[in-house]
N, C-alpha and C positions, 0 to 999 in steps of 0.2 A: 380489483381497484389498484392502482397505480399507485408507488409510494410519491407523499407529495414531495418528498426531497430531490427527486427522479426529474419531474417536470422541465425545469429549464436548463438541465443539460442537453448538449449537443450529441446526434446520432452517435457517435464515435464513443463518447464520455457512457450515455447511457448501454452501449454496448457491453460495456467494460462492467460497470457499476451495477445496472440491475440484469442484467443479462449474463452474465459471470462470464464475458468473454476473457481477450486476454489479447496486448498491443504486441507487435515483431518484437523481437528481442533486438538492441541497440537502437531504436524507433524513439524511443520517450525521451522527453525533455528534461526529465531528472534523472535519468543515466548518470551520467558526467559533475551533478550539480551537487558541488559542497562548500556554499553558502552557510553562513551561521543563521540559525532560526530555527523554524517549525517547520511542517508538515502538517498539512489538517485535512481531513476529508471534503473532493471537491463536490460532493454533490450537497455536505449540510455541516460544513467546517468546523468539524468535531476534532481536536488536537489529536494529534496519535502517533507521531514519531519527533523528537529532538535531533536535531540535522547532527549532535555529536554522535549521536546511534548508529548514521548512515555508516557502510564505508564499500569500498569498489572489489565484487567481489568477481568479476568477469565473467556475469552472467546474462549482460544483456540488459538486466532492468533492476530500479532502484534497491539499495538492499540496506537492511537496517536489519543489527543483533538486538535491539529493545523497543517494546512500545513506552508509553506512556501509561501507566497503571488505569487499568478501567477502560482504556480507548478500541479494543482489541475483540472480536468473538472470535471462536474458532469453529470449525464445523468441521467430519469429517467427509473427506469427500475421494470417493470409489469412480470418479466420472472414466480415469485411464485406465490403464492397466495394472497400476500400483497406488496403492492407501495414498491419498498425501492429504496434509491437514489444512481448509481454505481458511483464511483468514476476511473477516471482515469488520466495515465500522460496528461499536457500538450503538452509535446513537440510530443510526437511518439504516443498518446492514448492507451496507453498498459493498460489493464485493471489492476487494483489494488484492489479493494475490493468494501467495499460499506461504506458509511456515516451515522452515526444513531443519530437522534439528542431526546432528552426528557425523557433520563436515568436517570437522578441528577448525575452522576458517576462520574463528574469533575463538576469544578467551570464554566468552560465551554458549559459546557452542550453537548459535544458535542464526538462521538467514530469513529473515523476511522478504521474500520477493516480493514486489509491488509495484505495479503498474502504475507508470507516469501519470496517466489518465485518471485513476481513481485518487490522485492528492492535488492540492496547491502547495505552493511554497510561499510562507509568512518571512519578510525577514527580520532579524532580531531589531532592526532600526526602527522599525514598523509596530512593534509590539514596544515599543518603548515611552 
């Protein structure tokens, strides 16, 4: 059974999302985007990154050192040739990218790569 959150995304969206693909790297329309607001899951707009989290880390697709408390699963996942940890929503499990931690690239030490396709962007004018 299909998740219902799945349903009225576009081929490309559900590729990403229930299909744990993954978009070109420089491809996404939140590469480059640091806009003040949110980030919510676009298959069932569950909050999960603060656009102060983002920042540009030259990898090709969106990247953010913190989620939102609770917004976040993690799973491990063996699919390449090396561990890496896949990140997904909370609410619906729609795949998002994957978690890399031991880059020094933030203070945090910590990169969420995240495919353009598995977020919207809220802006804070929007939320106000």
């Amino acid at each position: 059974m299909e998740n219902k959150y799945f349903k009225n995304l576009t081929d490309e969206e559900r590729e990403i999302l229930a299909n744990k693909g993954t978009e070109a790297p420089f491809s996404g329309e939140y590469n480059n985007h640091f806009e003040k607001g949110y980030f919510v899951c676009r298959a069932c707009n569950n909050k999960l990154y603060e656009s102060k989290t983002k920042f540009d880390s030259g990898c090709g697709w969106p990247s953010f050192d913190d989620e939102i408390p609770g917004a976040i699963v993690r799973y491990q996942d063996n699919s390449l040739v090396r561990q890496r940890t896949e990140i997904c929503c909370s609410k619906c499990d729609g795949h998002l990218g994957h978690v890399f931690h031991g880059e020094k690239i933030t203070p945090k030490d910590t990169r969420h790569c995240v495919n353009s396709l598995s977020i919207r962007f809220i802006a804070s004018s929007s939320l106000e």
